[in-house]
C-alpha angles and dihedrals in degrees: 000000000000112000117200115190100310092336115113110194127182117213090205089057096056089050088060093048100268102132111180098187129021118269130211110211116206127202126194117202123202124244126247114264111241118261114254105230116224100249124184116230129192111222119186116222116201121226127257118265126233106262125254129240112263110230108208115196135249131268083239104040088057094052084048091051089042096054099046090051098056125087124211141209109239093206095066090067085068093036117166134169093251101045091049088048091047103049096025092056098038097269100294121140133189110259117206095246085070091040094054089049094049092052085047094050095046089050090048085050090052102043089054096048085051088040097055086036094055104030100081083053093055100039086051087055097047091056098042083054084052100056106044088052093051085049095064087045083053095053092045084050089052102047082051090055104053092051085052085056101055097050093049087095104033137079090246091071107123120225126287107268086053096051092043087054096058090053088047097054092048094046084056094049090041091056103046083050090053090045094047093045085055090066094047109112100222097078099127094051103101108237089019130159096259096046087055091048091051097041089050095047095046085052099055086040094053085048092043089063098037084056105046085053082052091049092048097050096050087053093051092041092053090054097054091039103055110114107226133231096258117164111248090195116085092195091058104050135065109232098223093061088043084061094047091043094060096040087048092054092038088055077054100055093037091052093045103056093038077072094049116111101236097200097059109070099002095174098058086038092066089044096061092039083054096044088047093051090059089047087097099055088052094051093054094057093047090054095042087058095051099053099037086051085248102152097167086043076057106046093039086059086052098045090048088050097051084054095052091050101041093057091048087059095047091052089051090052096049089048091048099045086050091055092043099065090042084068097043088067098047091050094046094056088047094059094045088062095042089055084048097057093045084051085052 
């Protein structure tokens, strides 16, 4: 805010267009520059001058030049390995510490190459080691086998836990053979080493478990088919343990073949259901003999029973003993290839 006398003005007011007292503009205007006038002017050139010889320098002259112009590092004229790597690389120098690391790098480097170079070799080695250990437990178990076989339908046969045993024992050879031909590396060579291990394991394999269902149902058959020790004479025998004596025998037999693998030897297996459906008529003879004092009525059922009986076992054995040398073969041809391998 200006005041003048007993005027107030107000700058703002005049930039928005309130004016409180008239104003005279003046505008200068610059003069026009004078014209320039064309004049002719005389100019004097001076003629060219005869040229002067080029001197060229000398060969010498110029070495001489060249070497008083360059500059040169002192400490190259005492150059060593170890300065120049010092200074070169910013004065850093390899500590052991790095250089023993280096050295245990490289070894590890190399131990691993060797390592994945020589390692297919060695693990073809160790299964071929395998297998052909697995392949002389194969052929025992086989031997052992065999001998199994030829007693399923005699007399000489052990008991059960032994027998069972002997299967157990060539279903485990059979198996790591099995396991060590599969890493064998000639699979794909018709007749190879691995494709005779494998054949031969899953052989015994296959007669190991036909055996052990022979050797079950033989178990289960000479159970039910065992005569009991029933009294002939009616004048010697209370009835009423006569009667206990032969429900007891029946629960025996009932109980027996319900344990017999039917799909091993079907054939037998209908003979003995047939035989035990007829085991109630014949109950009720014996019985009839006893009470009515008939001691040939009696004897006649038992006789007719041991009979029964006697037949079912003969079949068995000749069933067995036909199995048996089925088997034999097959374990016999098993055993060939496995000698072969071990030849090989």
């Amino acid at each position: 805010m200006v005041q003048s006398d007993s005027t107030i003005r107000l700058p703002g007011m005049e930039l928005l267009g309130f004016f409180d007292e008239p104003y005279r503009v003046r505008v200068d205007r610059p003069k026009p520059p004078p014209r320039a006038v064309a004049r002719a002017a005389m100019t004097h050139i001076p003629s060219p001058s005869p040229p002067s010889p080029t001197i060229r320098p000398s060969g010498r002259s110029l070495v001489e030049s060249l070497w008083e112009s360059t500059t040169f590092d002192d400490s190259l004229l005492d150059w060593r390995p170890g300065v120049v790597a010092r200074r070169k690389l910013g004065g850093r120098e390899m500590s052991t510490a790095t250089m023993v690391a280096t050295l245990i790098t490289t070894a590890v480097l190399a131990a691993l190459l060797w390592f994945g170079v020589q390692r297919p070799g060695h693990q073809a080695e160790a299964a071929d080691v395998a297998m052909r250990s697995g392949a002389v437990l194969v052929l025992e178990s086989i031997e052992d086998l065999r001998a199994l076989t030829a007693a399923l339908g005699s007399d000489r046969l052990d008991d059960l836990s032994t027998s069972t045993s002997v299967v157990l024992a060539a279903e485990s050879s059979a198996r790591e053979l099995f396991a060590s031909a599969g890493a064998v590396d000639d699979s794909l060579q018709p007749g190879s080493r691995r494709e005779v291990a494998v054949a031969a394991s899953g052989d015994v394999l296959a007669a190991s478990g036909e055996i052990n269902r022979l050797l079950a149902y033989r178990a289960a058959a000479e159970r039910a088919l065992l005569s009991p020790a029933l009294p002939s004479d009616p004048g010697a025998v209370d009835l009423t343990n006569a009667i206990g004596a032969v429900a007891a025998w029946r629960a025996d037999v009932e109980e027996a073949i319900a344990a017999l693998p039917a799909q091993v030897l079907g054939g037998h297996f209908q003979l003995v259901l047939d035989w035990e459906s007829g085991l109630q008529a014949w109950q009720e003879r014996y019985l009839d003999a006893l009470r009515e004092g008939d001691a040939a009525a009696a004897e006649q059922a038992l006789a007719r029973l041991a009979a029964d009986v006697s037949a079912l076992r003969r079949d068995l054995v000749e069933l067995l003993e036909s199995e048996a040398a089925r088997i034999d073969t097959e374990l016999a041809a098993a055993g060939s290839q496995v000698a072969d391998l071990l030849a090989g």
